[in-house]
C-alpha positions in Angstrom: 102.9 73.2 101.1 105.5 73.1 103.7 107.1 76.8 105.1 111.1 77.6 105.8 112.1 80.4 108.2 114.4 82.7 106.2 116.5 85.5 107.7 117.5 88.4 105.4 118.5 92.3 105.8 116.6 94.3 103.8 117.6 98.2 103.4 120.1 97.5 106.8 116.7 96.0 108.8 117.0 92.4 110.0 113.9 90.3 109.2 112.7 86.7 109.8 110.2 85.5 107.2 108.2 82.1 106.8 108.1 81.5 103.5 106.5 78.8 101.2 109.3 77.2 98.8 107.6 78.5 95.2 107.7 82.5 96.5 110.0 84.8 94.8 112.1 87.6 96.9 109.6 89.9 94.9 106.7 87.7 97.2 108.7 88.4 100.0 109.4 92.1 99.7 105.9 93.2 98.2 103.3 91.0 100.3 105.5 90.2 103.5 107.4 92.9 104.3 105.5 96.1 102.3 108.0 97.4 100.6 105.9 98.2 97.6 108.3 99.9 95.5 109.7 97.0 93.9 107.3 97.0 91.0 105.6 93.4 90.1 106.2 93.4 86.1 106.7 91.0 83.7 107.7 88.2 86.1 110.0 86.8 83.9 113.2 88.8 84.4 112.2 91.0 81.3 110.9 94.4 82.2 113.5 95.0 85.3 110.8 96.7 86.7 111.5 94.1 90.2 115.5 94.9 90.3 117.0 95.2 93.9 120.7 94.7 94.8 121.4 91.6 96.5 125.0 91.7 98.3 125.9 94.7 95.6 124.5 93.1 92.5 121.7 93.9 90.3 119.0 91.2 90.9 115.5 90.5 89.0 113.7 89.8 92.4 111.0 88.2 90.7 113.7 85.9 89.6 115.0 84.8 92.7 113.1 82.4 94.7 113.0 84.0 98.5 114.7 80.7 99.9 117.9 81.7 98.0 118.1 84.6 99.7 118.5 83.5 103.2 121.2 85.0 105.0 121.4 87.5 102.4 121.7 91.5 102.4 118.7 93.7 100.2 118.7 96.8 99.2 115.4 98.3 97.8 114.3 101.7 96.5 113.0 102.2 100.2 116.2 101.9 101.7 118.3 104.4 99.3 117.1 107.7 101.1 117.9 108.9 104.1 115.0 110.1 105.6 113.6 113.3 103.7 117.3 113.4 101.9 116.9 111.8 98.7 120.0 109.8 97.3 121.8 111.9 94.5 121.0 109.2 92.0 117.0 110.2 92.8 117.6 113.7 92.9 119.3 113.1 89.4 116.5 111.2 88.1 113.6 114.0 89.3 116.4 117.0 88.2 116.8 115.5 84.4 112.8 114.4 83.7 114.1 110.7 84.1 111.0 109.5 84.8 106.9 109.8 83.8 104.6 107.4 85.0 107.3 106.2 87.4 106.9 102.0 87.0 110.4 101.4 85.8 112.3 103.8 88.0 112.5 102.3 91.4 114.3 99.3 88.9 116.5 101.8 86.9 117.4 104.0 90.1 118.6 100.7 91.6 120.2 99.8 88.3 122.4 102.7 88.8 123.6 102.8 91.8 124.9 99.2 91.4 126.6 100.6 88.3 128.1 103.6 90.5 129.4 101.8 93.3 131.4 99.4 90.8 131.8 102.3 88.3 132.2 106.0 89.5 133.0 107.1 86.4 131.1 105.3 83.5 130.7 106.0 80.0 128.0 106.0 77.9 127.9 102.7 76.8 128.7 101.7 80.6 125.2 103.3 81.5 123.5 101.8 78.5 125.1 98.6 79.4 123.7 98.5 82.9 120.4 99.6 82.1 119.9 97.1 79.6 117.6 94.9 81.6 115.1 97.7 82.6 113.1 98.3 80.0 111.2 102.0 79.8 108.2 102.7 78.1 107.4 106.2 78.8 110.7 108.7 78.8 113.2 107.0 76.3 116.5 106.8 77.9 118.2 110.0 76.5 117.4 112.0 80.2 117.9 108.4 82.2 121.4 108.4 80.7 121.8 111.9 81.6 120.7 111.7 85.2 122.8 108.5 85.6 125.8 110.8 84.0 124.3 113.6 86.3 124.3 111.2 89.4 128.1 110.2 88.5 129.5 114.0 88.7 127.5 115.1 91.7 128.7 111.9 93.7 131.8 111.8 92.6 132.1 115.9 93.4 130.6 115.6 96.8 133.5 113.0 97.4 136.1 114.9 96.6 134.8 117.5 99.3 135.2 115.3 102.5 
């Protein structure tokens, strides 16, 4: 099987990666790069488990063969702190419960901080809306809504103080 140099940013890094024509971006991120908190799931686009943003959208990375995203810019769970600072969306997350044995929330942290970036100030049903492609099978989503919601107020107060 032949191999194509691809060049991607993944969490603001530049990377260069020979890759065989049937890998996924999961392949890619997991096995070539280490960035092992992109969960392997389902591997068909079910679970959410392998969501990433790709250029600002949600994306099942196990999904999206890695050729497709030459030239394209990753964000993974990895790159969403800054150093020891957690992002507020993962301080939500720990602060509410949000999460147990942990699987789904690299995914549903992801999740919503695509839906925050588009969406400061979502409803309910906008939260339940982006979430709908990560499923959860420990919590429930009552406290993944709530630190979402959480997540919305705190970013949107520590805005409003610069």
């Amino acid at each position: 099987m032949t191999t194509e140099l691809i060049s991607l940013v993944v969490n603001g890094e530049a990377h260069q990666v020979l890759v065989k024509p049937n890998w996924t971006l999961l392949d890619v991120l997991r096995d070539e790069l280490n960035l092992t908190g992109t969960k392997r799931g389902c591997d068909t686009g079910c679970c959410g488990a392998c969501t990433v943003i790709v250029d600002g959208k949600t994306v099942n990375s196990c999904l999206m063969l890695a050729m497709k995203a030459d030239g394209r810019n990753i964000l993974t769970i990895e790159g969403l702190a800054r150093g020891d600072k957690l992002h507020p969306i993962q301080e939500a997350f720990i602060e509410k419960g949000a999460l147990q044995c942990g699987f789904c929330t690299p995914g549903m942290v992801l999740s919503a901080k695509a839906l925050l970036d588009e969406n400061p100030s979502p409803t309910e049903e906008d939260i339940k809306t982006a979430i709908a492609g990560n499923l959860c099978r420990c919590t429930g989503y009552i406290q993944i809504i709530e630190a979402i919601q959480a997540a919305a107020r705190n970013l949107a107060g520590s805005a409003s103080r610069r």
